[in-house]
ROSEPA-48581 format. One line per 8 residues: number of its first residue (from 0); their letters; for each residue x, y, z of C-alpha. Coordinates in steps of 0.001 Angstrom, whole numbers, plus 500000, padded with zeros to 6 digits. Each point is the difference from the previous one (the first is absolute). Layout:
BEGIN
NUM = a = X/Y/Z ~ ...
END
This chain:
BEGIN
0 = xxxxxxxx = 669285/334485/051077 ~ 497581/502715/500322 ~ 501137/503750/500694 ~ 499786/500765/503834 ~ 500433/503689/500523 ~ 499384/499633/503595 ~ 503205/497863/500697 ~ 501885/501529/497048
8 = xxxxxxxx = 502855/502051/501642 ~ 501619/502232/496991 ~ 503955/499729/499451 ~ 502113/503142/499986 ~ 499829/500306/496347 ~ 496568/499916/499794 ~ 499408/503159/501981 ~ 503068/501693/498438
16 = xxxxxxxx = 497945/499336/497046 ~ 496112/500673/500141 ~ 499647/499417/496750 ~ 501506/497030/499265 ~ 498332/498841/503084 ~ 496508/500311/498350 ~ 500744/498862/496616 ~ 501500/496881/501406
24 = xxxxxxxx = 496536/500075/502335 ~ 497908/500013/496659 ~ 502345/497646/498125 ~ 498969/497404/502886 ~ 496714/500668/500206 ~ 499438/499581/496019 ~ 501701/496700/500405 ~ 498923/496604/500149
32 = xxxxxxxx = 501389/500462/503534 ~ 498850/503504/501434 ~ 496305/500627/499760 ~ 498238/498030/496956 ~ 498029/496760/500708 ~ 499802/497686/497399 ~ 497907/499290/497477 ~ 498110/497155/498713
40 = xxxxxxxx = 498103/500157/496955 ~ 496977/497421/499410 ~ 498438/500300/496214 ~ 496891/499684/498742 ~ 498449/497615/498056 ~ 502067/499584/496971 ~ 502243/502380/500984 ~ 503135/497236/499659
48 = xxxxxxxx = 501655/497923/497926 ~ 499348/496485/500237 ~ 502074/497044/498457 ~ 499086/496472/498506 ~ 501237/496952/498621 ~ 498071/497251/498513 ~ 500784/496068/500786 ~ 499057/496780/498369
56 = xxxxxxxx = 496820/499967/501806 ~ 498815/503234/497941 ~ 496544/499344/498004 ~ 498818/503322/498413 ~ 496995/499806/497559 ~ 501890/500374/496611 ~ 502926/498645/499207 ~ 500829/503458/498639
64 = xxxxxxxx = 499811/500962/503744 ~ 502156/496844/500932 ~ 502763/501351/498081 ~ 499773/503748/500420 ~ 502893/501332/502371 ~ 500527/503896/500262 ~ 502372/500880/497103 ~ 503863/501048/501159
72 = xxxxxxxx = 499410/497869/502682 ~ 501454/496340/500521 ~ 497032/498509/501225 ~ 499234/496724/498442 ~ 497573/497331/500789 ~ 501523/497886/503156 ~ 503484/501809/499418 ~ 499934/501637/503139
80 = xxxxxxxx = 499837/503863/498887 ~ 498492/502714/501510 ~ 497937/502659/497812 ~ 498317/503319/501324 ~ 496219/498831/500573 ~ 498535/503322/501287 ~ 500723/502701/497741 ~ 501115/499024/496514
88 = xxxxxxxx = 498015/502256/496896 ~ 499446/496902/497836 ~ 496972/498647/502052 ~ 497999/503023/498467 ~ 500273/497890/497192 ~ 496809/497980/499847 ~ 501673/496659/499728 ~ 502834/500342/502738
96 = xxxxxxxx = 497433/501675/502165 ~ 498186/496373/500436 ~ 503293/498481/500635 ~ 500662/502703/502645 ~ 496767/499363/501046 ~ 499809/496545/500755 ~ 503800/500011/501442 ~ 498876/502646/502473
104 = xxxxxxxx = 496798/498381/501022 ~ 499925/498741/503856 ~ 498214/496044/500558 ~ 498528/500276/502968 ~ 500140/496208/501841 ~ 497576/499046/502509 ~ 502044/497100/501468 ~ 502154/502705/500828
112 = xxxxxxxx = 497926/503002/500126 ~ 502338/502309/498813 ~ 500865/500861/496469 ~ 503433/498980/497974 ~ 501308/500950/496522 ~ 498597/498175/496934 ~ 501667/496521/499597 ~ 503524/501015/498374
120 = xxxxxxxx = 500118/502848/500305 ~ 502221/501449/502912 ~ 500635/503558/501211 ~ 502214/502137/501920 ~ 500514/504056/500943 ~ 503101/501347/499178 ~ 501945/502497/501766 ~ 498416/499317/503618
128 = xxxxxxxx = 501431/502393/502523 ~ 501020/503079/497176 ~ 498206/502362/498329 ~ 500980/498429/496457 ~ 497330/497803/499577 ~ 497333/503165/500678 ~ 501087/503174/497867 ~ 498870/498095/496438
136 = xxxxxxxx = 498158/497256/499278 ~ 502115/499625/497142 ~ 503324/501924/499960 ~ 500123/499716/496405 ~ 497112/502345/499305 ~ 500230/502459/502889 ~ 498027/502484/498606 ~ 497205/498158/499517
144 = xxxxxxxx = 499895/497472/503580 ~ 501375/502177/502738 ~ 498689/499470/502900 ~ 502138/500899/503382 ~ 502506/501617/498320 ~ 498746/503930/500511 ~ 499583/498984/503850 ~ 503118/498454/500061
152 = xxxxxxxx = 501659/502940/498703 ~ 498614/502404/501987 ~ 500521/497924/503582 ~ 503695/499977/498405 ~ 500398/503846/499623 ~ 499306/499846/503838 ~ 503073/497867/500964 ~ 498758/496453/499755
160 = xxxxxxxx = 501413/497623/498303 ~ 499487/496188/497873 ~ 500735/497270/502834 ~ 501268/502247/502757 ~ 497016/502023/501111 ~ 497501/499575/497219 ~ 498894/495721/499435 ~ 497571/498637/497588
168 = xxxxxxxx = 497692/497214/500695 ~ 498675/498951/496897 ~ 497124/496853/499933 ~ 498351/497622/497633 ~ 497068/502299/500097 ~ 497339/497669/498715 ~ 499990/498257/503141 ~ 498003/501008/503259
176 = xxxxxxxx = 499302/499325/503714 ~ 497203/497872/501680 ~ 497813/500162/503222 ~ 501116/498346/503101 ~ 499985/496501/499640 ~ 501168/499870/496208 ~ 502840/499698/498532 ~ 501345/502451/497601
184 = xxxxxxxx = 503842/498878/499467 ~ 501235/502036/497707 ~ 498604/503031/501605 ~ 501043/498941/503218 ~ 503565/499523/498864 ~ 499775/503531/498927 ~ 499316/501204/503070 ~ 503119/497955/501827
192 = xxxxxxxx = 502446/501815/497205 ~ 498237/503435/500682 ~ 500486/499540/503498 ~ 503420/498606/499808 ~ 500828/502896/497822 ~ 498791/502951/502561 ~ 501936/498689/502242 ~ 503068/499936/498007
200 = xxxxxxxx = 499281/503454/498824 ~ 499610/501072/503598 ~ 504089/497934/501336 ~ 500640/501467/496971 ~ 499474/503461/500989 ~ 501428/500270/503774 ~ 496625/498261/501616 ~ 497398/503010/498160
208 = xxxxxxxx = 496759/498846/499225 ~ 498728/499682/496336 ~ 497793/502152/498215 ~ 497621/497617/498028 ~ 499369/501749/496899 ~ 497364/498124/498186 ~ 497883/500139/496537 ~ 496488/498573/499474
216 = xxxxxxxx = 499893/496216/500274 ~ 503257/500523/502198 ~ 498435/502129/502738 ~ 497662/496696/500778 ~ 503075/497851/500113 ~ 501709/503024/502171 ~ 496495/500352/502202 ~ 500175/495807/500593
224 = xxxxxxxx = 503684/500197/500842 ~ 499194/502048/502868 ~ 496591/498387/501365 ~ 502013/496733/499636 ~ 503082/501419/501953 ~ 500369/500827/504135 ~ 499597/503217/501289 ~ 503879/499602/501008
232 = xxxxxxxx = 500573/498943/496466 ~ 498644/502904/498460 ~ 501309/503002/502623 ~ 503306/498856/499141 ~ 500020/499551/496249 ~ 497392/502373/498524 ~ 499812/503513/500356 ~ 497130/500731/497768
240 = xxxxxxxx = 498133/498588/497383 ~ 499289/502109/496965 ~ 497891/498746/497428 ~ 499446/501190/496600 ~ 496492/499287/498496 ~ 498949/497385/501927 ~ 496859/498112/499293 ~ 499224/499474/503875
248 = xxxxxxxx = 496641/498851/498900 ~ 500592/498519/496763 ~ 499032/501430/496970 ~ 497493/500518/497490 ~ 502383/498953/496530 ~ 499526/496630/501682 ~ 496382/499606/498907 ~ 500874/500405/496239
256 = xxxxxxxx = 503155/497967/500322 ~ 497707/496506/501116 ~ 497522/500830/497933 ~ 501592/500822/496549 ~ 503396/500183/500062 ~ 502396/503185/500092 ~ 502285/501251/497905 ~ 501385/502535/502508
264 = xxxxxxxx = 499480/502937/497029 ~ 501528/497830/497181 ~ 497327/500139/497167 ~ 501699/497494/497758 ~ 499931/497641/502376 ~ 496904/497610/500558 ~ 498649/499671/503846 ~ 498913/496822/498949
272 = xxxxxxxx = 503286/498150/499646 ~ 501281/501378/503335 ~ 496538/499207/501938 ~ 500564/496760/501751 ~ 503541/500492/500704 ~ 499003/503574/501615 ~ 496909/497959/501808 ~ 502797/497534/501357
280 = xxxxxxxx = 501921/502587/501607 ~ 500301/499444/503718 ~ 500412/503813/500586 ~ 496947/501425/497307 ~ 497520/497944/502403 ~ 501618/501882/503550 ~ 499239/502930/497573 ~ 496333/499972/499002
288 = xxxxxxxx = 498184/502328/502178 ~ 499322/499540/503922 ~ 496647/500307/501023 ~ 501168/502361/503202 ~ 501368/502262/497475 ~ 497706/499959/497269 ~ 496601/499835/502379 ~ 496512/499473/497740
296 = xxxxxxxx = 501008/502165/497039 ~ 499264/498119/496477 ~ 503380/498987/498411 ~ 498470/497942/497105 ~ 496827/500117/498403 ~ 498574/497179/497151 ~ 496088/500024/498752 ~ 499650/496981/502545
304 = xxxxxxxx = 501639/501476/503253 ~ 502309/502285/501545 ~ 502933/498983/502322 ~ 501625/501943/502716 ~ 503146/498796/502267 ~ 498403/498129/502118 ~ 498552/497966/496824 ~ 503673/499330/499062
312 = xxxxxxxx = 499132/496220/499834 ~ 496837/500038/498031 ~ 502177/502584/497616 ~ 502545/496941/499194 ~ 497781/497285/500003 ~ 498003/501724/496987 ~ 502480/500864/498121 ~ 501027/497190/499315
320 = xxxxxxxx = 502787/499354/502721 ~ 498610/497656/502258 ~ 502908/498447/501559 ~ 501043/503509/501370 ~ 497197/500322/502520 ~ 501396/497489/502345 ~ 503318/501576/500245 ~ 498681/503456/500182
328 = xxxxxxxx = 497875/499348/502884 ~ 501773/497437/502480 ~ 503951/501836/498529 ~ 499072/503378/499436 ~ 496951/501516/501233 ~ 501171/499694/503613 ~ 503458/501516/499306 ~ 498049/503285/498815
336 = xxxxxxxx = 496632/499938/502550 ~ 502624/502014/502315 ~ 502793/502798/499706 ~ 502075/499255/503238 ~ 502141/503711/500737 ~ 503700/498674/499618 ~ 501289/501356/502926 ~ 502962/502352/498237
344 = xxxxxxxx = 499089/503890/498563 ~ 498635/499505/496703 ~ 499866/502875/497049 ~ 498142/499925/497061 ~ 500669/501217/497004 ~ 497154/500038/497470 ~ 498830/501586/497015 ~ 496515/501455/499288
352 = xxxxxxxx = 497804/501439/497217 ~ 500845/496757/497633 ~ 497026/498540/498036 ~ 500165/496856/501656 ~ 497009/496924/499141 ~ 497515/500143/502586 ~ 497122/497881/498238 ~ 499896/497318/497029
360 = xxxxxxxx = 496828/499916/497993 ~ 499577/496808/497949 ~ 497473/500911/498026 ~ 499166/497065/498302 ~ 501595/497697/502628 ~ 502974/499051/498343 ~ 502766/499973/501882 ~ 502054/498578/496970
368 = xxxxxxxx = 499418/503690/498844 ~ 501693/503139/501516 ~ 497410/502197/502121 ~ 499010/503522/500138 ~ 501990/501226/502968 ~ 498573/502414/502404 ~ 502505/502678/501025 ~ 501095/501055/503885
376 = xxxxxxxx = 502793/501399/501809 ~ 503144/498475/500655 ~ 503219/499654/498783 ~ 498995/498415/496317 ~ 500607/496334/501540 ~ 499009/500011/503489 ~ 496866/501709/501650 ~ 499909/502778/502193
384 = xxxxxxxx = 498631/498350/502855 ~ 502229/497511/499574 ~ 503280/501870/500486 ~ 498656/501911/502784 ~ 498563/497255/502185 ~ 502036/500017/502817 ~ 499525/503772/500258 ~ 496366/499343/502097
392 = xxxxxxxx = 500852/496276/500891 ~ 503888/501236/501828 ~ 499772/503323/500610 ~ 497583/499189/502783 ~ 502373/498521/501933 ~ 502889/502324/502223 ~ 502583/496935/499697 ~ 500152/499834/496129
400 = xxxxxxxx = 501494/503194/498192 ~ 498800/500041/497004 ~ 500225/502893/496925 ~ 498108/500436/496603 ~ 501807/502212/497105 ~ 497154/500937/497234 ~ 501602/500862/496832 ~ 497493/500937/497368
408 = xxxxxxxx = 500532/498924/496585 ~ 502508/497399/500450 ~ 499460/496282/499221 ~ 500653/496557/501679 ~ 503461/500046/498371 ~ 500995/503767/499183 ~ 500387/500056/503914 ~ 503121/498332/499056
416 = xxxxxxxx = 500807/502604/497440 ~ 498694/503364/499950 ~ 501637/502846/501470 ~ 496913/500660/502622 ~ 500678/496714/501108 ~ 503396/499518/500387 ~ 500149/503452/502500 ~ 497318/498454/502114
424 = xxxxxxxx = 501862/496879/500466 ~ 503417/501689/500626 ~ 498832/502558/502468 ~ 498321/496759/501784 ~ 502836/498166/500013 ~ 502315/502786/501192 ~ 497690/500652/502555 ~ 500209/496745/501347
432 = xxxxxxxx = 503588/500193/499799 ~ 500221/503702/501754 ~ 498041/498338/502942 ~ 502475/497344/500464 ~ 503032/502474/500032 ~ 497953/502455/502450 ~ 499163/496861/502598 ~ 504116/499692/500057
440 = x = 500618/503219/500764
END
């Protein structure tokens, strides 16, 4: 129940004892209880551990793929066990990454018009609900694959706490949304859990609101989870959305990714062998870059043409991905033509001064090769007009509150880390949290 200082009537021994009176006053206000709303965390893309088993039904390439399981694990073909899918090292190992590769590739099915996993091969998120599943994407090799865990950390040296204030909500990332009239299943079921979740967090918490705290990929889901909720909905169970690099207008990377593969800064590892399973990704395709955002400026240039966002279509159809251009424009081009205000205060928190690709040149016209990249600002993945898009597009409006933090130097996932970072985060949060105690007093 939430701290009413109005009605509050202090006992005897509370104003025999000022003191103890105030500390007990902080105490409750630091508490899941007094004054913090909770927190839900969406990650990025890739920024959680995802699980799979393989059945009967499995038919890799190689039968060296057939019977490759993650070692320590108890996986075995049709035996039922689950193995970490998303991250383990050995698929920086040329051979494992084509089995990773081809178990992590979407099928997109047009008598369903959705996408599913590749026959065999099923997948789950672990740790739904708790932070777990967020801080590493392998706990075995922290060092090297933390991703929340800095954030985490620092929203715990405030008071909040794993399950109580603080919730996790952890997706199979490689999945996306659709426009109206499409399904999008997986996605959609996302968005039931998140919702379901917020609200827990908020009868969790004596009836306070949420703050959404969201990073990349996850602010979209976050943004959709409020244009797809009531006004009612929202004023009750979200405080304030706060999103950490988010690629409101897509991004750049995306280009390179559909045209020649990306390693994600892993030089031993060939973009070729992780091309089509990145080009089946539901979510890359809500990622390439939205015309609104992007305008007429030249993202690609080859000896025969050039392509800007609004040539999207003609960009997949020549290189080689044909059966995209369908799905990107009657599933995703009309779930980015717009950037609806979300109804809830919004902050975000971006970095700036990052050499971030702003222009492939294919000089020859091989997209099988990688391309000279043409350097912009942004936060190293996403483009500066990207993250600040709903600066002009929101700000217009009185009804929707909305905040941009510029932090110079810091990149698309050192917001989660650095020390610049993690103080512009916590004094937002506290904020919100101070405004809550002052409105009950």
């Amino acid at each position: 129940m939430a701290l009413d200082l109005r009605q509050a009537s202090p006992s005897p021994l509370l104003a025999l004892f000022p003191l103890l009176a105030m500390a007990q006053l902080l105490q409750a206000c630091h508490a899941g209880a007094g004054g913090l709303h909770p927190i839900v965390l969406v990650p990025g893309n890739g920024g959680n551990q995802l699980e799979a088993r393989l059945t009967e039904e499995y038919r890799p390439s190689s039968l060296f793929c057939r019977r490759w399981v993650v070692p320590g694990t108890r996986a075995t073909l049709g035996g039922g066990g689950w193995f970490r899918l998303w991250f383990d090292p050995s698929v920086l190992v040329a051979p494992f990454t084509r089995c990773f590769a081809q178990r992590m590739t979407l099928q997109y099915r047009p008598e369903l018009d959705d996408y599913r996993n590749a026959d065999g091969v099923e997948t789950r998120v672990p740790h739904f609900g708790s932070t777990l599943g967020l801080l590493y994407l392998d706990p075995n090799l922290k060092h090297l694959t933390e991703y929340m865990a800095t954030l985490v950390r620092s929203l715990e040296a405030i008071g909040y706490e794993d399950g109580s204030t603080l919730f996790g909500a952890p997706y199979d990332f490689r999945y996306g949304l659709a426009a109206e009239g499409h399904p999008s299943k997986v996605g959609t079921d996302y968005l039931r859990d998140l919702r379901d979740l917020v609200e827990r967090a908020t009868a969790a918490n004596g009836g306070k609101p949420a703050i959404v705290l969201s990073h990349s990929l996850g602010c979209l889901f976050a943004l959709h989870l409020l244009l797809r909720s009531t006004p009612a909905w929202r004023r009750q169970h979200v405080a304030h959305l706060v999103a950490l690099s988010p690629p409101w207008g897509g991004s750049m990377v995306e280009m390179l990714t559909f045209a020649s593969g990306s390693t994600l800064g892993v030089p031993i590892v060939d973009p070729l062998l992780v091309r089509n399973e990145q080009r089946s990704s539901e979510s890359n395709m809500w990622l390439l870059p939205a015309p609104r955002t992007f305008g007429n400026d030249t993202l690609v240039v080859t000896p025969r043409r050039s392509y800007t966002a609004a040539d999207v279509a003609e960009f997949l159809k020549d290189i080689g991905y044909g059966e995209g251009v369908h799905r990107y424009r009657k599933r995703t081009l009309p779930l980015v033509e717009t950037l609806p205000a979300p109804g809830v205060p919004v902050t975000c928190v971006v970095g700036t001064g990052v050499k971030t690709p702003e222009k492939l040149v294919y000089g020859d016209g091989d997209f099988d090769r990688q391309p000279e990249v043409v350097y912009g600002d942004g936060d190293g993945t996403v483009n500066l007009a990207s993250l600040v898009a709903v600066e002009a597009e929101w700000a217009r409006s009185a009804e929707q509150p909305v905040k941009v933090v510029r932090l110079a130097g810091v990149s698309h996932t050192g917001v989660l880390k650095e020390d610049a970072a993690m103080k512009e985060i916590v004094r937002e949060i506290n904020s919100i949290n101070s405004r809550v105690l002052s409105s009950t007093t």
